[in-house]
N, C-alpha and C positions, 0 to 999 in steps of 0.2 A: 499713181504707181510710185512703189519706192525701190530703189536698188541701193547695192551695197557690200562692202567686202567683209568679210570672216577671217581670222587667223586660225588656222587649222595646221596639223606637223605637216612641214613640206611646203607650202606656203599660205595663201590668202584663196578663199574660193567665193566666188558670185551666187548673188541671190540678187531677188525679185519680191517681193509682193504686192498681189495687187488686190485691192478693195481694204485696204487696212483699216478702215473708219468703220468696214462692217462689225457687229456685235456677234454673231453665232460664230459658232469653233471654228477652228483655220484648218485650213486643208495643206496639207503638208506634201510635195510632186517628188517623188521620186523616179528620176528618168532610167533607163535602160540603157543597153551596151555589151558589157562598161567599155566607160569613154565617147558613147554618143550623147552628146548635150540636151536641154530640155527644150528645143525650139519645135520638136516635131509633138507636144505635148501642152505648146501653146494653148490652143482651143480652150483649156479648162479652165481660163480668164472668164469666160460664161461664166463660170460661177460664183465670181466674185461679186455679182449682185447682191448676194446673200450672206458669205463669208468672206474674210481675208483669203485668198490663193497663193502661197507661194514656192518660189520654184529656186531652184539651185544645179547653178554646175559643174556636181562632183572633181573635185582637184584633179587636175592633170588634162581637162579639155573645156571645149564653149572658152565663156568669157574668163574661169579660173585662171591661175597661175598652173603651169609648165612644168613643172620640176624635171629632171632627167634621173628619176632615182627609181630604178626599178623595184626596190624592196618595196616601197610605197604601194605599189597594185595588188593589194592583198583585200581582202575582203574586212577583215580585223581592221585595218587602217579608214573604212569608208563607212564602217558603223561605228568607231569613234568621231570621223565626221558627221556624222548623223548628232551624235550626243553633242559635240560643240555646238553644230547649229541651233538645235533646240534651247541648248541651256543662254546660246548666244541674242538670239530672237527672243527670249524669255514665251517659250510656246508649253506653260504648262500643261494646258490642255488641249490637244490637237488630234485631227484624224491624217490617215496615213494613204495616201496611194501611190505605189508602186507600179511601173510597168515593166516587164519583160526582166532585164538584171537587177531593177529596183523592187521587183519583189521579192529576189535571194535575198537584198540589202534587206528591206522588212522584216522579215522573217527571224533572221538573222541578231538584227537588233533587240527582236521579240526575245529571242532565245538567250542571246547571252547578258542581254542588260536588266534583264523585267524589267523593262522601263512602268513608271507609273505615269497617266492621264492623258493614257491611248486611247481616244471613244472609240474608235473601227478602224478597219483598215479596209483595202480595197486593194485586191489584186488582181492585176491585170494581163492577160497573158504568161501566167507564172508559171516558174519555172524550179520548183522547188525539192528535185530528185534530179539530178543530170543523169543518172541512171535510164529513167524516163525518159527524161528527155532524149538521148541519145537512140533509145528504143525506138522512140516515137519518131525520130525525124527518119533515122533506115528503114522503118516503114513506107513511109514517104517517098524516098527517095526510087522504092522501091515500083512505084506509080507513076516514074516516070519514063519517058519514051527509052527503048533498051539503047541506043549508041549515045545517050546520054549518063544513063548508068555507067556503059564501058569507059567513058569518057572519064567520068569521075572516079568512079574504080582506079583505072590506069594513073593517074594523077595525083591522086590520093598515097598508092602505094610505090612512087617515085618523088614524091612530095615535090611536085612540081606546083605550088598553091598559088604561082603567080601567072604563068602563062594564059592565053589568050581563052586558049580550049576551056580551060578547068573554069575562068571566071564566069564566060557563056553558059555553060554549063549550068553553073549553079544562080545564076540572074537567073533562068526558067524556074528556078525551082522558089527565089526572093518574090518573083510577081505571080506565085499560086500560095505561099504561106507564109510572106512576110507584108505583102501590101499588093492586093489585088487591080488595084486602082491605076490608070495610066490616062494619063503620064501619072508617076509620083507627086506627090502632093507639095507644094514650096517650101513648107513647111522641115518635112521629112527631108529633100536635097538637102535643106540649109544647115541642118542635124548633120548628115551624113558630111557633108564640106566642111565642117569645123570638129569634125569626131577627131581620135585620137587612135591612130590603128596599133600602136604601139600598146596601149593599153589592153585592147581587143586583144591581139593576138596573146598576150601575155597571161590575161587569166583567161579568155577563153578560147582562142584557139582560131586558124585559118578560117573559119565556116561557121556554121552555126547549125553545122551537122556534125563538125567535127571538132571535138572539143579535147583540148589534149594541155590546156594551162591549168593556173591555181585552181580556177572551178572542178574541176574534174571530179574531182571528191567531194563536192555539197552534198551532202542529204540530208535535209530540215524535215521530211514528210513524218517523221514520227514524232516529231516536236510538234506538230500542230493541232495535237490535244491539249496540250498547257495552255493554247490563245483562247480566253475566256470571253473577249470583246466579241464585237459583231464584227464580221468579212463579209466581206462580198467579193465571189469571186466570177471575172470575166472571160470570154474566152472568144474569136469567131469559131464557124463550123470548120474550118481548113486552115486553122493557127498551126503553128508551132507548137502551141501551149495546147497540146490537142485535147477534146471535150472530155476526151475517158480519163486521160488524165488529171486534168481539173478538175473533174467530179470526185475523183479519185481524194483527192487533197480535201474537197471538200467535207466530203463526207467524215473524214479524219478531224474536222474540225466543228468544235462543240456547236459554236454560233453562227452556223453560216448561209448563204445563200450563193445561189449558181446561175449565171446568164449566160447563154450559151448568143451571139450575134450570127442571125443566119448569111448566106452568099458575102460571107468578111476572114480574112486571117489576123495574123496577127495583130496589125496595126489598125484592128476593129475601130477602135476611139475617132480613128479619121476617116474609113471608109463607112462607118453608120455614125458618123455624128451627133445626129441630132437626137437618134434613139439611145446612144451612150450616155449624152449628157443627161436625158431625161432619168433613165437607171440609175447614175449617180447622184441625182437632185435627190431623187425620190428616197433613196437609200442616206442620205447626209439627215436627209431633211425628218427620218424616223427618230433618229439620236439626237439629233441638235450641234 
C-alpha cells in the first residue's frame, strides 16, 4: 500500500493505492457526499489482487487538507481535481468508479474534459438528474408512516433541519434507502465521523431529500449519449438512485449495462458485498 499527498487549488489532498505492482488497468474510487470520505468504500481493496485500487479524499474532508473557503465547493473545482490527480498519479489509462456524488463528479469530468484513456466507468448509485432524483426520493418519502411525513413536512417548511423531531424522522428513512444494514457497518460510521457537513449542506442541501445547494441544477442525463466507453451501472431494489431511474440513464447510454441489487439501497456495495464485488470483477475483467 502507498499513500500520499497531491497539490490541488486550496490545498493538498490524500490518496491511497493499493496493489500498485498489479499490471491490468487501475481502478480509479470515486467516493460520495460530497464531503463524506472514501473509508465506507474500502472493501474495493479486494480488487486489488488483480489491479492497482486507488482511492482519494476529495479536498475539504478524510485525511485531505481543510480549507475554510467556501467558493471551493463547486463541482467545476473537484473535476479539476479529478484532472490533477490523474495527470499527478500519471494514470493514463484507468477505469472509473463513482458512488452516489462521485458519479455527478464522473459524468461530469466525462462531459466537460473528454478526457482520453477512460476503459469504463462504473456507476453506482447514481445520481445524475437532481430533478430525478428529487422526484424519486418525495416518492419515497411518500411510503413512509403519515406522522412522519407531517413531521418532515412541518420541519422542512420552518427549516427547522437541526432539531431532534426532523433528524428521527429522516434516520427511518437513511435505514430503508441509504443502508439497510444494522447496526451500520464501521466502515460507513468511520466515513460519516470524518465527513465534512459544511461541505454537505453547501452543495447539497440539509437531507438527501432536500437538495437546495450548488447541485440543484446538475443535469448530465442528456449528455450520456456522448460516453462511448462501457458503464456499468448499479443500483439496490430501495436506493435512492431508484431502479427506474438508473435504467432510465442507462438506457441513454450507448455502452451499458444495469444491475439492479435485490433486499439492498444505496449503499448496495456493503450490504451485498460479495455479489457487488463479483459484478465488478467480472465487468473490469471484460476490458482489462
Amino acid at each position: 500500500m502507498k499513500t500520499g499527498l497531491i497539490e490541488v487549488t486550496g490545498g493538498k489532498v490524500w490518496y491511497k493505492i493499493v496493489g500498485e505492482d498489479k499490471k491490468n488497468t487501475p481502478l480509479l474510487v470515486l467516493h460520495g457526499g460530497p464531503g463524506i470520505p472514501h473509508d465506507y468504500l474500502e472493501d474495493l481493496e479486494i480488487l486489488a489482487d488483480e489491479r492497482p485500487v486507488i482511492f482519494y479524499d476529495q479536498l475539504g474532508c478524510g485525511n485531505s487538507d481543510k480549507p475554510n473557503d467556501k467558493s471551493l465547493w463547486q463541482t467545476a473545482h473537484y473535476v479539476e481535481e479529478l484532472y490533477r490527480i490523474r495527470q499527478s498519479l500519471e494514470l493514463k489509462n484507468v477505469h472509473i468508479l463513482g458512488q452516489s456524488w462521485g458519479t455527478m463528479l464522473a459524468v461530469e469530468y466525462m462531459a466537460t474534459k473528454n478526457p482520453t484513456g477512460i476503459k469504463s466507468l462504473i456507476l453506482s448509485g447514481p445520481a445524475l438528474s437532481i430533478s430525478r432524483w428529487i422526484k424519486d426520493q418525495r416518492t419515497y418519502l411518500k411510503e413512509l408512516p403519515e406522522e412522519l411525513q407531517k413531521c418532515i413536512t412541518e420541519c422542512e417548511k420552518n427549516k427547522d433541519f437541526k432539531s431532534e423531531k426532523y433528524q428521527k424522522a429522516i434516520d427511518v428513512y437513511y435505514h430503508k434507502h441509504v443502508c439497510q444494514m444494522s447496526p451500520w457497518p464501521e466502515c460507513l460510521n468511520r466515513s460519516l465521523s470524518k465527513m465534512n457537513p459544511e461541505i454537505y449542506e453547501h452543495m447539497c442541501g440539509p437531507s438527501e431529500f432536500t437538495v437546495s445547494g450548488t447541485l440543484k441544477s446538475f443535469e448530465r442525463a442528456e449528455d450520456l449519449k456522448n460516453i462511448k466507453i462501457p458503464v456499468l451501472y448499479t443500483c439496490g431494489r430501495y436506493d435512492e438512485a431508484a431502479p427506474g431511474s438508473t435504467e432510465y440513464y442507462k438506457n441513454l447510454t450507448p455502452r451499458a449495462e444495469m444491475v439492479i441489487f435485490e433486499d439492498a439501497s444505496h449503499e448496495h456495495h456493503l450490504e451485498k458485498k460479495e455479489e457487488f464485488i463479483k459484478v465488478v470483477r467480472a465487468f473490469l475483467q471484460k476490458i482489462k
